[in-house]
N, C-alpha and C positions, 0 to 999 in steps of 0.2 A: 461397631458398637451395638450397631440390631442384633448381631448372631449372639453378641452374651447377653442380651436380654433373655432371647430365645432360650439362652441354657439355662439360664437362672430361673425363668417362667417352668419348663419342660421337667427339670427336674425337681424344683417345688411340686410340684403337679405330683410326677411318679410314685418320685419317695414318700411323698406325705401320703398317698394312696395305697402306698405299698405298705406303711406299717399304719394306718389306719385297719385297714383289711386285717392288718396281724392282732392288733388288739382287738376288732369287733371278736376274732376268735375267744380270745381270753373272756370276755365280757358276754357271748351268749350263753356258752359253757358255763359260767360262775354264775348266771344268772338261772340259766337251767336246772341245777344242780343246787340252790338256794343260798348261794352267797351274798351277803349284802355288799355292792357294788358302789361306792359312794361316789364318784367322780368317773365320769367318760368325757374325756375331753378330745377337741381337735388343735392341736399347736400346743405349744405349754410356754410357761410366764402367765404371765396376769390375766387375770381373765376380764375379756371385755364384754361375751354378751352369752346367755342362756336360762335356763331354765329347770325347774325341778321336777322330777314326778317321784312319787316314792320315796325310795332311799339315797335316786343317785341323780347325781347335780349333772345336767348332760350342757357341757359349757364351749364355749369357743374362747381359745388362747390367745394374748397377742402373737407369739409366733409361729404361722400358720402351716408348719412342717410335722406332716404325723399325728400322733395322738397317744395316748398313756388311758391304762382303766385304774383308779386306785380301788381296791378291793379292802374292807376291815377287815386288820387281826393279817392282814398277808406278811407283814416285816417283822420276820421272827425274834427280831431285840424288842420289838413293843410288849408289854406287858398281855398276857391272854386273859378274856374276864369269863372265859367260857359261855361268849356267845353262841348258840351253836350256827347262828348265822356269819359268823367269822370264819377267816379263811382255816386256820390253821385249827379250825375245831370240826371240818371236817375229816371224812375217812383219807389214808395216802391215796386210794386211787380215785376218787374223788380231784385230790389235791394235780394229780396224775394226770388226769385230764384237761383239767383247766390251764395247766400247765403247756402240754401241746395241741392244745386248739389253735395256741397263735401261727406256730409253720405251718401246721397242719390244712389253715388258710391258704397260709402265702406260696403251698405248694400246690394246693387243689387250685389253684386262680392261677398258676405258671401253665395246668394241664390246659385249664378252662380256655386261656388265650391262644396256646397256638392252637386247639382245637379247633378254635372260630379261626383264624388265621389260615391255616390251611384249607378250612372250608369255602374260605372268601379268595387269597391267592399267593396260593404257594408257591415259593418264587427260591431257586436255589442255584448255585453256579454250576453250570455244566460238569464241569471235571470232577466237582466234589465227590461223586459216589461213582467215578471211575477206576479202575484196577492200578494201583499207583508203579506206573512207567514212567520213569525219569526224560522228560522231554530236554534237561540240557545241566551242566552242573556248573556253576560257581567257578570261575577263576582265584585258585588258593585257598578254596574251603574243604572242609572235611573232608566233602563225601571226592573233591576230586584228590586229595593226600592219599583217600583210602583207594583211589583208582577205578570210581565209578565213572558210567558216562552212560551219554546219552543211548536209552533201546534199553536198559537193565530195567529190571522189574524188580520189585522191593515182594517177595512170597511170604514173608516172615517176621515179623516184629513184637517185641515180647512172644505171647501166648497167642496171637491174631494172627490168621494164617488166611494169605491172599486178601493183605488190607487195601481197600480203597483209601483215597489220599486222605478223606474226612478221617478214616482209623487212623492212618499214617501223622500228620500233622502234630494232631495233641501230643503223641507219646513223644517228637521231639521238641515242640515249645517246650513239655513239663522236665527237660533234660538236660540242661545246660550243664557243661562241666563235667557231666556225667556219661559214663561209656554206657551205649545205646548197640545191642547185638542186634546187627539184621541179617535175613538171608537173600541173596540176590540170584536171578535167572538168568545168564547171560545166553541166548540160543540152546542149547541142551544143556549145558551147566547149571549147578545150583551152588553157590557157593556161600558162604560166613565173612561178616564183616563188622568190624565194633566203629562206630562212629562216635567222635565224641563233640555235640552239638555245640555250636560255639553261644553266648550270650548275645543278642543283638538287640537293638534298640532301647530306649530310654526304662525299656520294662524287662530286659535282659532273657528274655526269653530266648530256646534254645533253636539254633540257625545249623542244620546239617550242610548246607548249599545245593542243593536238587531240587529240581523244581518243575511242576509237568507241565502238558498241554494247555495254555491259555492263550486262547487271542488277544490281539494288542486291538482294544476298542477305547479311545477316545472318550473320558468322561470328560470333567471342568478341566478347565485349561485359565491357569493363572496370571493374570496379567502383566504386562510387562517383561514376560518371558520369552525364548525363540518361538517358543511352540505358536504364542499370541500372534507374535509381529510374522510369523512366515504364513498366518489362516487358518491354522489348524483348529477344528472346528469339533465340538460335542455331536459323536455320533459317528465320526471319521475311522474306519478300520486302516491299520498301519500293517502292511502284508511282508514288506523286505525292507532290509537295512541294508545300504551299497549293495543293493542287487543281491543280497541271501534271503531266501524266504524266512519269514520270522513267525515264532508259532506261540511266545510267551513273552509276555512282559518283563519277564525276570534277564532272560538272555540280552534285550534290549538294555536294562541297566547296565549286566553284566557286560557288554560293550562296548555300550560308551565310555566305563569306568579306564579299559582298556587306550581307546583314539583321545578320551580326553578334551581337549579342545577341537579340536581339530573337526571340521563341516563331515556331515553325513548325511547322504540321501536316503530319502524316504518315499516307499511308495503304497499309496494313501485310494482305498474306495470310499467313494461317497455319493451314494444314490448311484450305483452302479457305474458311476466313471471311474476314470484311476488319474489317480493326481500325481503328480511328482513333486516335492520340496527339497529345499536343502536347507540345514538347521546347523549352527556350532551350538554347541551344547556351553551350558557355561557351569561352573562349580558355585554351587550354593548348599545352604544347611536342609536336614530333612527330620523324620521323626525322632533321631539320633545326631543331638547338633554334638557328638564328638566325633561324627566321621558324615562330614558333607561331602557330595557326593557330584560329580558332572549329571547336570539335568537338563533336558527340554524345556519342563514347565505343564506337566499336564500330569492331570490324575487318570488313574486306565478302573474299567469298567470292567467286571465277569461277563464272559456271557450268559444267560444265566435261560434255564429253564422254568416255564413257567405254567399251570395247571390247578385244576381245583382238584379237592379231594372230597368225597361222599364221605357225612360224618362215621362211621365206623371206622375206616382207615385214617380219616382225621385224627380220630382221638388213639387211635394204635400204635399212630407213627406219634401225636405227644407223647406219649407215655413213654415209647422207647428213649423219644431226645429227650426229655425229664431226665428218666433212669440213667444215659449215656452221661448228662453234664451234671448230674446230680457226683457222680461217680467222680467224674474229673476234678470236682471240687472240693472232692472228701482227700482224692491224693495229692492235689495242689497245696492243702491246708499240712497233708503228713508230709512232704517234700518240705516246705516251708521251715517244719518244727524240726524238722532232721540237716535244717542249713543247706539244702540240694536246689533249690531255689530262691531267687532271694523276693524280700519283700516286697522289691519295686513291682512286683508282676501283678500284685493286685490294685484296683484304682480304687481309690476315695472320692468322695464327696464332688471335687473338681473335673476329676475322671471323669465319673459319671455324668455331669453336666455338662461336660462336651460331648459326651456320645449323646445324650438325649436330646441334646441340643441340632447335634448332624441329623439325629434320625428325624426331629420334629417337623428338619426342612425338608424331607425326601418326599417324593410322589407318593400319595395315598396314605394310609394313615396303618399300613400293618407293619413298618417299620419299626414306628412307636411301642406299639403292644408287644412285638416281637424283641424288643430293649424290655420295655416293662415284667414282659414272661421270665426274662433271665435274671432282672434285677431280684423279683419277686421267691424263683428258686433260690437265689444264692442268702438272700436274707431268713428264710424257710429253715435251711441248711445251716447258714452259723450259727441260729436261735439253734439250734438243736446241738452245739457241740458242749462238752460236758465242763464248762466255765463258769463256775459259780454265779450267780447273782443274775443270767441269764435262762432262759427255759431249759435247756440241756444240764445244767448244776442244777436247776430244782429237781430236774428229772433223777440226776445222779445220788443227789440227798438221799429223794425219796426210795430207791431200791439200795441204800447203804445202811437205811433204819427200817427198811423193810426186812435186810436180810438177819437186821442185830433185833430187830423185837422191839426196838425202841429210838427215840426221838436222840439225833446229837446233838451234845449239851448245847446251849444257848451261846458260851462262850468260846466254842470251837468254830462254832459257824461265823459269830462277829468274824476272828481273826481272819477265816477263810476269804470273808465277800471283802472285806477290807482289802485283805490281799489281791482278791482279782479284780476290784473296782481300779487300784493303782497299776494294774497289769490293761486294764480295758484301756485307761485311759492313755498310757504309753504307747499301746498300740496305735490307737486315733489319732496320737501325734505323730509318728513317725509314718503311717499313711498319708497323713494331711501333709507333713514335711516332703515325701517324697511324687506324691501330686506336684507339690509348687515346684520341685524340682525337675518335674519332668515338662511344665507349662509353660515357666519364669522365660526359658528362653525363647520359647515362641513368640510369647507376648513381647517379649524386648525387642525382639525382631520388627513389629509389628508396630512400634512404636515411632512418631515420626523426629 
């Protein structure tokens, strides 16, 4: 019960700070530019406590999630009395600005945090910016149907030549269902290969089965599991499975899945001894309760690399991950609307609140901001897609009577925001339905 308070605290916290930050944008700009600004509020409903200066009532909401700026003359069905302090009676680019000040925030504040993040401690999994070599593949996955194995080297995917696994990974999450051309090194060979990612987990995201270099390091370990009742301890590196060296997590799955029930030895450093165990694995549910799976009981660790950076590289390398996930989530949005992806892969509301929930418990607090930075880009991003009634359709309006000379009728537009407000709001629901659908069984699980 404490971890969902945590989520519900953590993500109160973000999200209301993530679009607080979005509308101070809206609200300096229209304030700069001589808009009359009549309401800056924090939460919305009722208002319980605040204050006036000027024009604008700056108020605190009963519901203390985000904030809203209302601007006069901004809702183009209102009547205009040709204030020129009203929104709609300034110039379009005027209108233009105030318009994307608000991502324009929430994307300068995504650079702003990992920039202090990296500066303070950059922290990243070893393998990620490794040259993606297949350390072992999937029993009845793709990539072994298509006849990869372990020693190949992935040279080629899409347009990315000699990806590291960080390149490698997205191009097949964002590919489910879809044939995925890669080129492959096998010793002096260079060969072609289509893979067609399979769907996996509750978010369906796309699964080649290869998987590289990672050691099997011991994070939490769940109770009531073998892993608990045989010792197995946070911190413990797991080196051989029945006397084979083991170099990835994944292969460890990928063979129990195999023995099953059946006991397996383990052999285990910790603080420089070597332990030996023997565990039966037992079949329980995981992130995908429609294929549980034989498990130990532990969650495994990256090993991960860790350093500061001097702010100019700080802010080089934000810039590039900006640019890098800014990108992945312009093509996730066009894979989406082109049915190549499906909905489940984005999180909602409850999503979110369990991730910020996980990160709020982790060591040190760059976890959080490092959640925060992405939340912050992705909301940046959608405000910016060309969706009526949002910043990207004002935007869109404004260069459609930019390029006609003039304002679209008043009664075009009603029909338009009507239409995407009953498009917005479908979409919320089926996010928020497929969240409970991906939690509902957790929590049943969890229940006594």
């Amino acid at each position: 019960m404490s971890d969902f308070f945590i989520s519900i605290a953590a993500v109160a916290v973000v999200l209301g700070f993530m679009i607080l930050i979005h509308e101070f944008g809206h609200y300096a700009v229209a304030k700069l530019l001589g808009v009359r600004v009549e309401q800056f509020a924090i939460g919305f409903g009722k208002r319980l406590v605040g204050f006036r200066k000027g024009d604008t009532d700056y108020r605190l909401n009963a519901i203390p999630l985000g904030g809203y700026v209302k601007m006069s003359g901004e809702n183009p069905m209102d009547e205009s009395t040709g204030d020129p302090a009203e929104f709609m009676s300034h110039p379009r680019w005027h209108r233009f600005l105030i318009a994307i000040a608000g991502p324009t925030m929430n994307i300068l504040l995504a650079i702003f945090l990992l920039t202090t993040v990296y500066m303070v401690h950059y922290e990243y999994p070893v393998f990620r910016d490794q040259p993606a070599v297949i350390e072992g593949v999937k029993h009845d996955s793709p990539a072994a149907r298509a006849g990869l194995r372990a020693g190949d080297r992935i040279v080629k995917v899409d347009d990315i030549e000699n990806p590291t696994w960080e390149q490698l990974q997205p191009r097949v999450w964002l590919s489910p269902n879809q044939p995925l051309t890669v080129s492959v090194q096998r010793g002096d060979q260079v060969f072609q290969k289509t893979i067609v990612p399979l769907p996996v987990t509750t978010s369906e995201v796309g699964s080649a089965g290869w998987f590289p270099e990672e050691p099997v390091i011991v994070d939490q370990v769940e109770a009531n599991t073998p892993a608990a009742r045989a010792g197995l301890k946070e911190g413990d590196r797991i080196v051989a499975l029945d006397g084979q060296p083991l170099h990835a997590i994944e292969a460890m799955i990928d063979q129990l899945q195999q023995t099953k029930e059946s006991p397996v030895d383990l052999t285990v450093i910790r603080d420089s001894q070597t332990l030996n165990f023997r565990l039966s694995p037992v079949l329980s549910k995981t992130e995908d309760p429609k294929e549980p799976r034989y498990r130990l009981g532990f969650l495994n660790k990256s090993e991960m690399k860790v350093t500061t950076l001097p702010f100019a590289q700080a802010f080089s390398l934000s810039l590039q991950q900006n640019k890098k996930y800014s990108l992945l989530i312009l093509e996730l949005a066009k894979k989406i609307v082109q049915r190549k992806v499906s909905l489940k892969a984005i999180s909602g509301p409850i999503g979110i609140a369990q991730d910020a929930g996980y990160a709020a418990q982790q060591k040190g607090w760059t976890p959080l901001l490092e959640l925060t930075a992405g939340i912050s880009l992705n909301l940046g991003i959608f405000n910016l897609l060309p969706i009526p009634i949002m910043d990207g359709g004002v935007i869109l309006f404004l260069f459609i009577e930019a390029l006609m000379r003039r304002d679209v009728s008043l009664r075009i537009k009603e029909r338009v925001y009507q239409a995407a407000f009953v498009f917005l709001v479908l979409f919320a629901v089926m996010v928020i339905y497929n969240d409970l659908m991906k939690t509902l069984p957790g929590l049943m699980d969890r229940l006594p």
